[in-house]
Residue, then its C-alpha position, 0 to 999 in steps of 0.5 A: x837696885x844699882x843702875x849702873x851696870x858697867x865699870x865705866x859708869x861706875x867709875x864715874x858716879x865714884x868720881x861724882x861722889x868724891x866731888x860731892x864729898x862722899x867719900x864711904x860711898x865713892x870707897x864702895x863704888x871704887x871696890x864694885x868696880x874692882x870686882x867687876x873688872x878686876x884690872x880696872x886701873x883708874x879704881x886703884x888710883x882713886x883707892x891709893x888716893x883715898x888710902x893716902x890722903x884721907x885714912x894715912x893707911x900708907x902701905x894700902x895707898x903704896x899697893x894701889x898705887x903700884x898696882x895702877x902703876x903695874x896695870x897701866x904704866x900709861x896711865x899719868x895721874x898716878x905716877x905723881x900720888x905714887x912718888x908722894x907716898x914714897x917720899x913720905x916713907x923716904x923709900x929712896x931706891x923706889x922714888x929714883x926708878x919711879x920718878x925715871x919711868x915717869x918722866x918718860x909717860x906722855x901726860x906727866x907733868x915734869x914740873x910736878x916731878x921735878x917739885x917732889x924730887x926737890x922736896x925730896x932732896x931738901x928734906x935730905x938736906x942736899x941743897x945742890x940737888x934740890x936746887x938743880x931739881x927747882x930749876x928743873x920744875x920752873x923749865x919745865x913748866x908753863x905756869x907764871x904763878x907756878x914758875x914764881x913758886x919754884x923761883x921761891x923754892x930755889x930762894x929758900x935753897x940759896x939762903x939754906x946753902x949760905x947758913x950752912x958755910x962756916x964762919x971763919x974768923x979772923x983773930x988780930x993781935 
């Protein structure tokens, strides 16, 4: 018999599962949720999490997402998994207006943003956006440990940009 009777409670013992690593168990809960309450966001969060990061299922994981996102536009966490996956599928159009309407939800961790769109524009080999998106991540956040990370990053980018001048020799006679 299923003791928990609302969204909120199942929505909970769904959480408590993930931890736990139950993951089959956590994929129903989530899916019960949504039955019961169809617009339930925080369900389609942890299903584009799952969908993402544990069965690569990248177009399932794009629509929870979106459909979190659609739901609550307030809702923070999943702004951040959302631009991820859209990274990953180099969808360029879609991270420019995602990684926007993120930056201005409370809740948000710029830094975390800011880190994907310099990862994003590294991988583009456009080492002066990466650097200036870095520099942007280590403004914006609070964390020594996270602060050095990002100094790193803006490293890896200098030594990039230097291996890429060209050489220029000069011939003496």
């Amino acid at each position: 018999m299923d003791t928990f009777y609302t969204a909120d409670e199942k929505y909970l013992q769904a959480i408590e599962e993930l931890n736990y690593g139950e993951l089959p168990k956590a994929l129903n809960l989530f899916n019960a949720i949504l039955s019961i309450d169809p617009e339930y966001a925080r369900a389609y969060h942890h299903l584009g999490c799952l969908y993402q990061d544990h069965f690569k299922n990248y177009q399932t994981a794009g629509y929870y997402f979106k459909k979190c996102i659609d739901l609550d536009p307030a809702f923070p966490d999943a702004y951040f998994h959302y631009l991820r996956l859209l990274v990953v599928l180099k969808m360029h159009q879609p991270i420019c207006s995602v990684s926007e309407k993120a930056l201005l939800v409370p809740g948000v961790c710029k830094a975390d943003i800011y880190e994907v769109l310099g990862n994003y524009a590294e991988e583009r080999q456009d080492f002066d956006e990466a650097k200036a998106q870095y520099h942007n991540a280590a403004l914006a956040t609070a964390n020594q440990t996270e602060h050095s990370n990002l100094q790193e990053h803006i490293k890896r980018i200098s030594a990039k940009q230097e291996a890429k001048k060209t050489m220029i020799y000069a011939y003496q006679v």
